[in-house]
Backbone bond lengths (Angstrom), bond angles and torsions (degrees), N, CA, C in turn:
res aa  C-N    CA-C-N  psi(-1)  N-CA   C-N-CA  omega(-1)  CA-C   N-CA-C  phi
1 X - - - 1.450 - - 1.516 109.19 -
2 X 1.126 125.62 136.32 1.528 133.55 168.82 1.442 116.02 -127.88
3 X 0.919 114.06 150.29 1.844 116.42 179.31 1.295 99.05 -124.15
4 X 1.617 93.64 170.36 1.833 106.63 -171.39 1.405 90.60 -172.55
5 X 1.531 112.04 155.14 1.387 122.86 -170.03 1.556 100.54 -98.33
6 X 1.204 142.81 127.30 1.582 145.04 141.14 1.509 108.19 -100.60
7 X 1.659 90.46 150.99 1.456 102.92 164.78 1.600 119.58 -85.20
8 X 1.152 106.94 145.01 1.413 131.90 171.36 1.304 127.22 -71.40
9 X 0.998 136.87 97.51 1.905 118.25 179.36 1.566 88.52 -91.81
10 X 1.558 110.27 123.35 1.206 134.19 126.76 1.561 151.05 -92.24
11 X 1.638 111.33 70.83 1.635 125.43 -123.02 1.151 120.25 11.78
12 X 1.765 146.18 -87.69 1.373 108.89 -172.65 1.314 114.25 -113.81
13 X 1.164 106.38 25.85 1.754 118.24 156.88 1.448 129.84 -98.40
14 X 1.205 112.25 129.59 1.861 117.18 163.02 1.279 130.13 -71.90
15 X 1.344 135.93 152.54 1.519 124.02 158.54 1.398 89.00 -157.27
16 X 1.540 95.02 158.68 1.517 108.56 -170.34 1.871 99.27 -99.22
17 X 1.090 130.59 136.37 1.678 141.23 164.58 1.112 112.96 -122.57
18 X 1.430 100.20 155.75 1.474 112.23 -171.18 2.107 102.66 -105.31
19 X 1.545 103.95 111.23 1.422 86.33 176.55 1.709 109.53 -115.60
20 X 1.376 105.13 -176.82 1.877 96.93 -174.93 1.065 90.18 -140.49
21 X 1.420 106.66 154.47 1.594 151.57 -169.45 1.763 107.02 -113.20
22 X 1.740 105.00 98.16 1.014 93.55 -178.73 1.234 115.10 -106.90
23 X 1.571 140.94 169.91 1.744 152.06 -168.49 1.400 98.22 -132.54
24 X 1.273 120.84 148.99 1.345 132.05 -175.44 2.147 88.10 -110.86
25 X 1.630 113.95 125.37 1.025 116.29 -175.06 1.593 110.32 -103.25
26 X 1.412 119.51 12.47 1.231 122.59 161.66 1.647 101.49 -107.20
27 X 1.749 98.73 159.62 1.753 98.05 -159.80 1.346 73.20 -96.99
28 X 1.661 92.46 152.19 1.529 111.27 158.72 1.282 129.91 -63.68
29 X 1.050 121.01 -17.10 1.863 140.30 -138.81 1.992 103.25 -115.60
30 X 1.451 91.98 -35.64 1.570 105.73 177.60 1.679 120.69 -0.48
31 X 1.397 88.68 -82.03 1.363 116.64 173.26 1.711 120.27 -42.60
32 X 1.236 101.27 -54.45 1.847 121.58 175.95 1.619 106.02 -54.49
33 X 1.600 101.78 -50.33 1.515 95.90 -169.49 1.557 105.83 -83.66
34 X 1.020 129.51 -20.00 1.740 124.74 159.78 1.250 121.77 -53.71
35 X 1.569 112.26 -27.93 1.443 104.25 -168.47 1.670 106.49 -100.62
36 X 1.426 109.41 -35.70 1.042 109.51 141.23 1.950 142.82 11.98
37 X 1.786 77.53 -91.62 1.118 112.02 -173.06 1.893 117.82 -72.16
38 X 1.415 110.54 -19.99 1.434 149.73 176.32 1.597 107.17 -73.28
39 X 1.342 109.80 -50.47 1.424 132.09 -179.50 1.613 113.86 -65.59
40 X 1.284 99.02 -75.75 1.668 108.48 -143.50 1.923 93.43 -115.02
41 X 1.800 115.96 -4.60 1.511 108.50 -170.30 1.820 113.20 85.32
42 X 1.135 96.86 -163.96 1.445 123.17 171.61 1.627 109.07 -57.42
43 X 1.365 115.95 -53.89 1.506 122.92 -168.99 1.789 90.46 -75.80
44 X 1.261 130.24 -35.70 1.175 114.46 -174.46 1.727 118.15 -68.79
45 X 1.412 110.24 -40.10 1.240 122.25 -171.20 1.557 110.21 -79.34
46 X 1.370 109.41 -36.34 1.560 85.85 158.37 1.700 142.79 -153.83
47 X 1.942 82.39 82.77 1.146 117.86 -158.26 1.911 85.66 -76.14
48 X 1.404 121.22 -174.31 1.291 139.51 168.36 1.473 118.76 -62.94
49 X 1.469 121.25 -54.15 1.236 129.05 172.88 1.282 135.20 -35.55
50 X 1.840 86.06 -60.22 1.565 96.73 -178.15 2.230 108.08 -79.75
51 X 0.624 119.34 3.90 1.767 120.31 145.78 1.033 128.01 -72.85
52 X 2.028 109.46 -48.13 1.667 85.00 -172.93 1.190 97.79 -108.79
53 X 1.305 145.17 -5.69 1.246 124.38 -172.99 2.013 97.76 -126.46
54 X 1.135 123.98 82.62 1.328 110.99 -173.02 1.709 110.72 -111.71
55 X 1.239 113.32 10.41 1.704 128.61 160.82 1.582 104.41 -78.39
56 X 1.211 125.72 9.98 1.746 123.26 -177.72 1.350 95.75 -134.27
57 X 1.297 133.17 18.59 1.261 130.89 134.12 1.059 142.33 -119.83
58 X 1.257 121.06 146.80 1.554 104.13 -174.41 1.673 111.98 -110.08
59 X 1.647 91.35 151.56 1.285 154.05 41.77 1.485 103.30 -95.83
60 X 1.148 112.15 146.97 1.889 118.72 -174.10 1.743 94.09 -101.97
61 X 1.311 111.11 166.76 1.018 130.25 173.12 2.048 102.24 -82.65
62 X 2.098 89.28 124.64 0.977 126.68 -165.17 1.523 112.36 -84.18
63 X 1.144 125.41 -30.87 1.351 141.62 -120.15 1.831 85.81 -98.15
64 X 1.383 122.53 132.95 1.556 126.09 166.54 1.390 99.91 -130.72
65 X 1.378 106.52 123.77 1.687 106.49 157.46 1.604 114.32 -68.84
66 X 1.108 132.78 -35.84 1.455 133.18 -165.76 1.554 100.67 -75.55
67 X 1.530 120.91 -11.37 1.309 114.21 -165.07 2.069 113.40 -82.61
68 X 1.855 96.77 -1.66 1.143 121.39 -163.13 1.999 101.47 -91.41
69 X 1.421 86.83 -19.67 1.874 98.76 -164.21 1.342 123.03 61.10
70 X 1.509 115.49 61.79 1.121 109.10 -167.47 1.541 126.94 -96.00
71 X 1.098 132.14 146.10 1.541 144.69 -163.90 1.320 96.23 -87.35
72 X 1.487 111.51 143.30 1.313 144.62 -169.42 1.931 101.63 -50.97
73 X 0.874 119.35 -10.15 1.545 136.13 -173.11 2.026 111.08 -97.66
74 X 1.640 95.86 -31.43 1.327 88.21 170.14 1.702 120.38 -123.48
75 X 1.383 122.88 128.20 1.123 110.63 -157.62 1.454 104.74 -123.37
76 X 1.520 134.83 155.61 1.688 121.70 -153.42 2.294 92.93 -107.96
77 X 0.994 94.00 130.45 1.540 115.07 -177.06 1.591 95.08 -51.45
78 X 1.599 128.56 126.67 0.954 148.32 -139.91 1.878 85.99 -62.80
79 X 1.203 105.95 -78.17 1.342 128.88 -165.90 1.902 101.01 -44.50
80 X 1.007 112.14 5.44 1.917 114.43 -179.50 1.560 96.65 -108.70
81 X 1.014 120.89 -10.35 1.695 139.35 -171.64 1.676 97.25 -78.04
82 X 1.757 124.85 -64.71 1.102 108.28 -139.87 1.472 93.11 -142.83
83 X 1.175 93.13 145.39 1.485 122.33 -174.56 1.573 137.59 -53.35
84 X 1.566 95.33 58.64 1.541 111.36 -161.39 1.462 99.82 -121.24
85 X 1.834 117.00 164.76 1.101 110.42 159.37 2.048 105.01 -98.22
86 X 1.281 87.78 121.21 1.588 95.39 -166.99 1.467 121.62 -63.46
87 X 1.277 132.22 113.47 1.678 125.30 148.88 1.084 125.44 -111.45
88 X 1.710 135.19 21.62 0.984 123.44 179.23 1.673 115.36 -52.06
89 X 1.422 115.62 174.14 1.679 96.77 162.66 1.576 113.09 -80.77
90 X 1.052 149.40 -19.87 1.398 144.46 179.73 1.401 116.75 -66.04
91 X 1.461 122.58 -36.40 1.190 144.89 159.77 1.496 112.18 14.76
92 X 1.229 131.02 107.35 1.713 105.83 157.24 1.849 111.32 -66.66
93 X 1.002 110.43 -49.05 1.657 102.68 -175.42 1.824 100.42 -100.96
94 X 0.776 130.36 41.15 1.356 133.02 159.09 1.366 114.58 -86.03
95 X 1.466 120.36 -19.53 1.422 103.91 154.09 1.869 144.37 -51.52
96 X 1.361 82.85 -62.07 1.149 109.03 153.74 1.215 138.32 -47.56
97 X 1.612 121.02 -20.16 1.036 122.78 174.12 1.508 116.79 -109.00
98 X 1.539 111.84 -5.48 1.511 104.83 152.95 1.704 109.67 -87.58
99 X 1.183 127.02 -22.18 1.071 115.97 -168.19 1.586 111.92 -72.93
100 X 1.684 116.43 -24.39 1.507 119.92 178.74 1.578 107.47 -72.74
101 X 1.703 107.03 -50.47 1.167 111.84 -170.62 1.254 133.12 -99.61
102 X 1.347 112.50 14.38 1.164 115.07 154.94 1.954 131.08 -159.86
103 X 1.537 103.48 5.88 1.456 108.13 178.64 1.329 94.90 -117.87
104 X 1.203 136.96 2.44 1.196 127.55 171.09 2.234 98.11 -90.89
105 X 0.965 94.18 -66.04 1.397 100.78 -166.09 1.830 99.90 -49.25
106 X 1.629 119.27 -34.42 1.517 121.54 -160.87 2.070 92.04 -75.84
107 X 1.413 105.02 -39.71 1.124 98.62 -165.26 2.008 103.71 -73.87
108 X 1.278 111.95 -30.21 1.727 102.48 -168.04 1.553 86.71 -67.63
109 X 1.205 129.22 -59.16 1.519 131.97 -171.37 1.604 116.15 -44.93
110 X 1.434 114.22 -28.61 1.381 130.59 174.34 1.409 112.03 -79.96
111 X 1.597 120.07 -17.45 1.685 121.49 -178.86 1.867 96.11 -103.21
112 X 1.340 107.62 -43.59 1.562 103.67 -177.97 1.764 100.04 -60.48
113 X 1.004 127.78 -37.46 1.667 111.10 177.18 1.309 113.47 -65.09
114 X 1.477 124.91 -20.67 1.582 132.05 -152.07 2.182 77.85 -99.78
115 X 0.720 114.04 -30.89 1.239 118.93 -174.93 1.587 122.99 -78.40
116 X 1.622 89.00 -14.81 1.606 98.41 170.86 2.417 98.46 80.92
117 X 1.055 90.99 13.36 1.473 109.41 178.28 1.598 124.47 -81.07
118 X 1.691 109.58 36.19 1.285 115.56 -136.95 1.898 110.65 -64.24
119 X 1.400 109.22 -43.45 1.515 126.14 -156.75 2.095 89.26 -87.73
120 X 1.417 111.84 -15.83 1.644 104.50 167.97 1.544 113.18 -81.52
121 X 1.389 107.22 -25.46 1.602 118.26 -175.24 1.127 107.45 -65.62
122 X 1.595 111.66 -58.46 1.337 106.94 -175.92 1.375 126.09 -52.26
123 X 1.293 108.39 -38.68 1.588 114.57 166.17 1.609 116.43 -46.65
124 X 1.052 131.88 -24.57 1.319 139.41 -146.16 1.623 87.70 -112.04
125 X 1.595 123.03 -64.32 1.153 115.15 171.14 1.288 129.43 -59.37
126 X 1.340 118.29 -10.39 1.428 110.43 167.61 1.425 122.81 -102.44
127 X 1.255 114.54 62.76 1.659 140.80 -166.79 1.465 88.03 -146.31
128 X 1.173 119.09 -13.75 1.698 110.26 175.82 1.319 100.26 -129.46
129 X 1.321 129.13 -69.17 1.426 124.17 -178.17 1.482 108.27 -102.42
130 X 1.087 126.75 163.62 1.746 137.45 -168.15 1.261 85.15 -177.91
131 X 1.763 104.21 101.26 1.619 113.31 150.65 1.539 114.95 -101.52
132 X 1.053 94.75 15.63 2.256 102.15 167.36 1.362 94.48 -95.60
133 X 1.347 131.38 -15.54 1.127 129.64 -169.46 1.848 123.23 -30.61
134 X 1.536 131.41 118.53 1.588 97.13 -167.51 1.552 101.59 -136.98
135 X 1.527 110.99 31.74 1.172 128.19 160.83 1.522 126.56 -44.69
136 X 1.329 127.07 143.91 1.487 113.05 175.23 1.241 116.09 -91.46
137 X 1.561 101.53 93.09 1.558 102.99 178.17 1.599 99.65 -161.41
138 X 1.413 101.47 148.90 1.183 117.94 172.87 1.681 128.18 -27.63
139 X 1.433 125.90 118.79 1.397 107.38 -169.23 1.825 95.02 -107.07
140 X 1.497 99.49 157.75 1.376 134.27 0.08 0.924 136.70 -105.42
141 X 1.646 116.08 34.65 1.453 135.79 -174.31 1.648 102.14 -72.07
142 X 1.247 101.33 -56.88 2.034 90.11 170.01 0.879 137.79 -33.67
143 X 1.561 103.48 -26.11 1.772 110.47 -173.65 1.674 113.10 -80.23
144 X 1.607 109.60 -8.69 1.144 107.62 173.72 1.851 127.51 -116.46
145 X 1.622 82.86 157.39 2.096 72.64 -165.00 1.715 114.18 -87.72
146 X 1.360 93.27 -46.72 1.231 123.14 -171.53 1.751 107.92 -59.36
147 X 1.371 125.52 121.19 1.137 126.63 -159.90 1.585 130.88 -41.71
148 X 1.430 87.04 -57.49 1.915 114.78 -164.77 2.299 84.15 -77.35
149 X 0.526 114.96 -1.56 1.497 110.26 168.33 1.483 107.58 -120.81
150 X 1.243 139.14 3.28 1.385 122.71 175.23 1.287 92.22 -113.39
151 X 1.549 132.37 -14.13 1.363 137.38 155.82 1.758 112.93 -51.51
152 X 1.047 83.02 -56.00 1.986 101.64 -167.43 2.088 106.33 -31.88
153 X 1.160 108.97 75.80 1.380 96.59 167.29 1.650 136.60 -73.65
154 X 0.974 134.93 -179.63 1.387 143.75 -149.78 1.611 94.92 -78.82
155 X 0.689 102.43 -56.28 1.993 106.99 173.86 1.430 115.87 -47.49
156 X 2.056 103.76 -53.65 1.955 95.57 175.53 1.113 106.60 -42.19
157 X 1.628 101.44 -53.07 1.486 123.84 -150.09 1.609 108.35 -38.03
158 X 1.274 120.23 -68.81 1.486 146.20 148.64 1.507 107.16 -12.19
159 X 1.476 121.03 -59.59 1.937 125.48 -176.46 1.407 106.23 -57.96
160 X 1.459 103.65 -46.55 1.557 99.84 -178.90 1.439 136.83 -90.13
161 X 2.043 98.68 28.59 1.322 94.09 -175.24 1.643 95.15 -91.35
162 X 1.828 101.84 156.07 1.979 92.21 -168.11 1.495 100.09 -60.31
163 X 1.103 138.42 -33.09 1.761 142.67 -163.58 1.735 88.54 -65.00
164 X 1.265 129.55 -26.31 1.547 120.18 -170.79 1.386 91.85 -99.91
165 X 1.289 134.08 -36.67 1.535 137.35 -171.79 1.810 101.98 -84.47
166 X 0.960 138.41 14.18 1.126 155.00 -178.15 1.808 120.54 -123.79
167 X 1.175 104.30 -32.89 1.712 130.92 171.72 1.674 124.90 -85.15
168 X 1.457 97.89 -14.00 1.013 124.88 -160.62 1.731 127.01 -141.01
169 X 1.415 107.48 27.36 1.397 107.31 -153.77 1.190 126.36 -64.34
170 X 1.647 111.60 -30.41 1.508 134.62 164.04 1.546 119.76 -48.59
171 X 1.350 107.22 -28.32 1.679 104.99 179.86 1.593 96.58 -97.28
172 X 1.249 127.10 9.77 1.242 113.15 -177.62 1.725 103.01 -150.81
173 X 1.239 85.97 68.69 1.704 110.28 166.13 1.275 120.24 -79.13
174 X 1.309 112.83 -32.10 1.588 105.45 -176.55 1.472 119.29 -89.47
175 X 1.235 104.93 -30.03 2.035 113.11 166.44 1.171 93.52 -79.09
176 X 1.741 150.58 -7.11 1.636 114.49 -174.08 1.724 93.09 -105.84
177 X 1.417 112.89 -11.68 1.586 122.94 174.68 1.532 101.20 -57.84
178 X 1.791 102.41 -56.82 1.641 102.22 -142.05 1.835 90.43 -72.13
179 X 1.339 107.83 -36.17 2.185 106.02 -176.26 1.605 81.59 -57.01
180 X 1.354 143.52 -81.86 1.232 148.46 -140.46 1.840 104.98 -35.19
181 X 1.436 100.16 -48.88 1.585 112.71 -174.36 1.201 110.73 -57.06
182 X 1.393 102.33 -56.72 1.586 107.03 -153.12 2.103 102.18 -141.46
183 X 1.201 81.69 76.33 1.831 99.95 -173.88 1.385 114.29 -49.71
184 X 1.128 107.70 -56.00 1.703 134.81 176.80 1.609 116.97 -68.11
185 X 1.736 111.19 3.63 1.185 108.47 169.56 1.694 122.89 -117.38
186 X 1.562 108.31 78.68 1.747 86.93 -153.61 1.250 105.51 -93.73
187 X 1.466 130.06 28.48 2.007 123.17 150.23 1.891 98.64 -75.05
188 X 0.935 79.86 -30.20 1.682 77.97 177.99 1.639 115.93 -83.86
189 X 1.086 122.99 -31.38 1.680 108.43 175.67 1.770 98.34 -82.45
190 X 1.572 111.83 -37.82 1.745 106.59 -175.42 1.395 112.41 -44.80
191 X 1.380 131.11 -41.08 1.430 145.05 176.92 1.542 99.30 -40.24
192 X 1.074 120.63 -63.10 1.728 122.52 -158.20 2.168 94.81 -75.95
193 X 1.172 105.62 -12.09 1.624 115.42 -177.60 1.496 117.30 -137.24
194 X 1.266 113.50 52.49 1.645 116.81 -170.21 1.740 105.78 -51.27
195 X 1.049 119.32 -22.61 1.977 97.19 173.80 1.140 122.68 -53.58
196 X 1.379 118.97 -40.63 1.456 127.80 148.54 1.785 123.64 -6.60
197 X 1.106 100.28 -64.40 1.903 140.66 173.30 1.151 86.58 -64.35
198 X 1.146 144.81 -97.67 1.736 148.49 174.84 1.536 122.33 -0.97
199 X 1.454 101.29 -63.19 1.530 133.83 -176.33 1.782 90.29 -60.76
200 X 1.054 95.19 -54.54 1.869 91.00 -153.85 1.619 89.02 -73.81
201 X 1.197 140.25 -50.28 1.307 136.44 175.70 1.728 113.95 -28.54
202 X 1.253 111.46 -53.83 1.200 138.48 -152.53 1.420 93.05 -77.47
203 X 1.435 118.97 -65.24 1.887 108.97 171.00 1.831 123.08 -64.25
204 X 1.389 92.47 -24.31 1.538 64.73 170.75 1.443 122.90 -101.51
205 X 1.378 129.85 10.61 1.142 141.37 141.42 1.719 113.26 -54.48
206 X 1.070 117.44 -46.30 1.410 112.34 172.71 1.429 122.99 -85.19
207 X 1.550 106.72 4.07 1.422 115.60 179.63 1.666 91.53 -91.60
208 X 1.116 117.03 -47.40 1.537 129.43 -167.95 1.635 104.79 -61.66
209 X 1.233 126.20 -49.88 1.696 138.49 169.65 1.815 92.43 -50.55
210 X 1.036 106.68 -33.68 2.064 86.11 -159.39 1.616 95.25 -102.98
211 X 1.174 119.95 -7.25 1.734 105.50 173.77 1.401 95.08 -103.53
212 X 1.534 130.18 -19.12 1.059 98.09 175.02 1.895 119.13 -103.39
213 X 2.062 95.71 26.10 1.689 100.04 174.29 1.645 84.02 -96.30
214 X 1.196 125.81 -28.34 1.741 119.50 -163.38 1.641 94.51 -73.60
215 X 1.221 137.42 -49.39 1.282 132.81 -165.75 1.716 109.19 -62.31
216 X 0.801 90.59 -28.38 1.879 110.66 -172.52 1.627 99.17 -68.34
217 X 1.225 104.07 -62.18 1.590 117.02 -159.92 1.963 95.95 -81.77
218 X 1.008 107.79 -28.69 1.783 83.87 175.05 1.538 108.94 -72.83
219 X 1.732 124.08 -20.23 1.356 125.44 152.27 1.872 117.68 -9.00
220 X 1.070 84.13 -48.53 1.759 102.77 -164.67 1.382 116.42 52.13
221 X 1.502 132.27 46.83 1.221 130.18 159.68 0.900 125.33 -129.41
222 X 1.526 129.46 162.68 1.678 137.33 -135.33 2.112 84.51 -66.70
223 X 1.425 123.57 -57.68 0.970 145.60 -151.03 2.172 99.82 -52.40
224 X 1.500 79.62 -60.03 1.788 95.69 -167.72 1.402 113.32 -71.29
225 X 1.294 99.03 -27.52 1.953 111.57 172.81 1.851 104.81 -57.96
226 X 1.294 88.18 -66.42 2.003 95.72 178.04 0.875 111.51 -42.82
227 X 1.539 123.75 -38.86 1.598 115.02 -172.64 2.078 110.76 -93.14
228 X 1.048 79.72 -14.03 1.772 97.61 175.76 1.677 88.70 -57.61
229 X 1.571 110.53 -67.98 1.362 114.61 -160.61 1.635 104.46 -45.19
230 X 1.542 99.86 -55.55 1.895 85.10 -149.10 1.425 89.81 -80.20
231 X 1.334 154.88 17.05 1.105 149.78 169.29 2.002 97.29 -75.17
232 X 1.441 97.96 -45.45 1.420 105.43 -156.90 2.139 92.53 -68.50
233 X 1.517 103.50 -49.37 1.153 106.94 168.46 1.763 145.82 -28.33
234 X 1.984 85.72 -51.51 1.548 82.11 163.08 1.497 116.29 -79.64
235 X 1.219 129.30 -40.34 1.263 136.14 175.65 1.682 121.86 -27.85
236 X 1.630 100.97 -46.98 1.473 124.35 152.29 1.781 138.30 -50.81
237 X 1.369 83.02 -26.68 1.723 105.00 -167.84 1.854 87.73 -95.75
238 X 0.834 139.98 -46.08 1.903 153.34 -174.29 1.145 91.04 -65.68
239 X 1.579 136.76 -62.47 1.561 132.56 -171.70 0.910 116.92 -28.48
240 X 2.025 82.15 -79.98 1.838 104.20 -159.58 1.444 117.12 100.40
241 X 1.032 113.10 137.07 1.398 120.71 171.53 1.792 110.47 -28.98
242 X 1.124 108.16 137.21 1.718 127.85 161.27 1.468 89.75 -47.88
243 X 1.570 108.00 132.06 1.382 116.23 172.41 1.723 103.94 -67.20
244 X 1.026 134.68 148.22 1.916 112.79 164.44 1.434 97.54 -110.36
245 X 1.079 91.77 171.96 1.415 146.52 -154.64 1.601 120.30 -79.54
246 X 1.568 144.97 85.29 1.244 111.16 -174.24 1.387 96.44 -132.49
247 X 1.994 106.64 144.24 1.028 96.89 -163.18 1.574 104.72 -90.48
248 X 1.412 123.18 173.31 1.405 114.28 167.28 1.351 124.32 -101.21
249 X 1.390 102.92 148.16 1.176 128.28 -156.23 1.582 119.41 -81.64
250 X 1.415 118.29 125.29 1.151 128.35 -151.06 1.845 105.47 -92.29
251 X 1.429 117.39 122.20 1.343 123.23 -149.19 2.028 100.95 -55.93
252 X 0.930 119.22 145.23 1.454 93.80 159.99 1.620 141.60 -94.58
253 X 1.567 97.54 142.55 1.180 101.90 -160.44 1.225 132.65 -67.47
254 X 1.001 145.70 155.33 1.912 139.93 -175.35 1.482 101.27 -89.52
255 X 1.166 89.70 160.10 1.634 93.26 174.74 1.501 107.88 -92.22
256 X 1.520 102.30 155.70 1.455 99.67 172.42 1.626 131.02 -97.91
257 X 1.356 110.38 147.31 1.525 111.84 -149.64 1.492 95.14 -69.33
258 X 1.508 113.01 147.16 1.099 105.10 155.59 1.108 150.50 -92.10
């Protein structure tokens, strides 16, 4: 619960009141992701679907603020309203819901590579990213599982580069607040800038493709080499060309008078 003062119009008088902002601290989804998870496993629970669209399964989200009768003084926190699986940062259960769906799965996939666990990793990373992905949908939003990144369009994408968050500091008070607080915590500033989350996904997926093309290829056989290659291939194709290099250009000089 949080409070905040608004003004009142009482026709041509003001007064200041104190109203509150309430969050429901049980998840709505509870139920969904148990059965889920009961059903279909790991791949069922956190497939794409059940994130963004989880009002088309049942059990649906139960939860009514109006069922409380609430007075003009208490009002229900936007995100308790509507039928999402939540990550904003304000979130009451938005913790929780990056931590199921995507720092849990990034981090086992991040120990199975450290483990030399390459073809289990990938499995694990592709619960968040899937660039085999061959769905009909717009790329490169397909390639991702995890919601608040298959959301992320070309425009966020763009706000949250630091050169735009730097150009722009006034529209981005609340990410230069939350680094300001707590510097040394960056799951906590990445939240207010998920490309961040993206970026790091994205290399160690391509870290995971090249130790597991190097393990292959010291194999030394006709079989493990081929697969060395197109391992090394896609890994290449995700990069992208080496940005180059240009130097700048030195004004030209005048001659001097004689």
């Amino acid at each position: 619960m949080e409070s905040e003062w608004v003004t009142i119009q009482h026709g041509s008088s003001q007064t200041l009141q104190l109203r509150y902002r309430f969050a429901p601290f049980s998840h709505q989804y509870t139920a969904l992701f148990l059965r889920e998870l009961n059903r279909g496993g790991i791949p069922g629970l956190l497939r794409r679907a059940i994130q963004r669209f989880p009002q088309t399964f049942y059990p649906t989200n139960s939860f009514n603020f109006a069922s409380y009768q609430p007075t003009g003084v208490a009002i229900a926190e936007p995100t308790a309203q509507t039928d999402v699986v939540d990550f904003s940062p304000r979130g009451a259960t938005s913790i929780y819901n990056w931590e199921l769906f995507f720092h849990a799965p990034f981090l086992i996939a991040c120990k199975l590579t450290a483990n030399q666990r390459f073809d289990e990793a990938m499995k694990w990373f592709h619960y968040i990213f899937d660039p085999t992905d061959t769905e009909q949908l717009a790329a490169p939003q397909r390639f991702w599982v995890t919601k608040p990144f298959f959301d992320m369009g070309d425009v966020e994408i763009r706000k949250q580069r630091i050169q735009s968050i730097l150009d722009n500091v006034e529209s981005h008070a609340p990410e230069v607040r939350a680094w300001k607080n707590d510097p040394f915590k960056p799951f906590l500033v990445a939240r207010t800038r998920p490309v961040a989350f993206q970026k790091a996904v994205v290399m160690k997926y391509i870290d995971n493709l090249i130790a597991w093309g190097d393990q292959l290829y010291r194999m030394d056989t006709l079989e493990s080499i081929n697969e060395a290659r197109m391992l090394y291939v896609l890994a290449h194709e995700l990069l992208g060309r080496r940005p180059s290099t240009s130097r700048r250009r030195r004004a030209p000089t005048s001659p001097m008078p004689s």
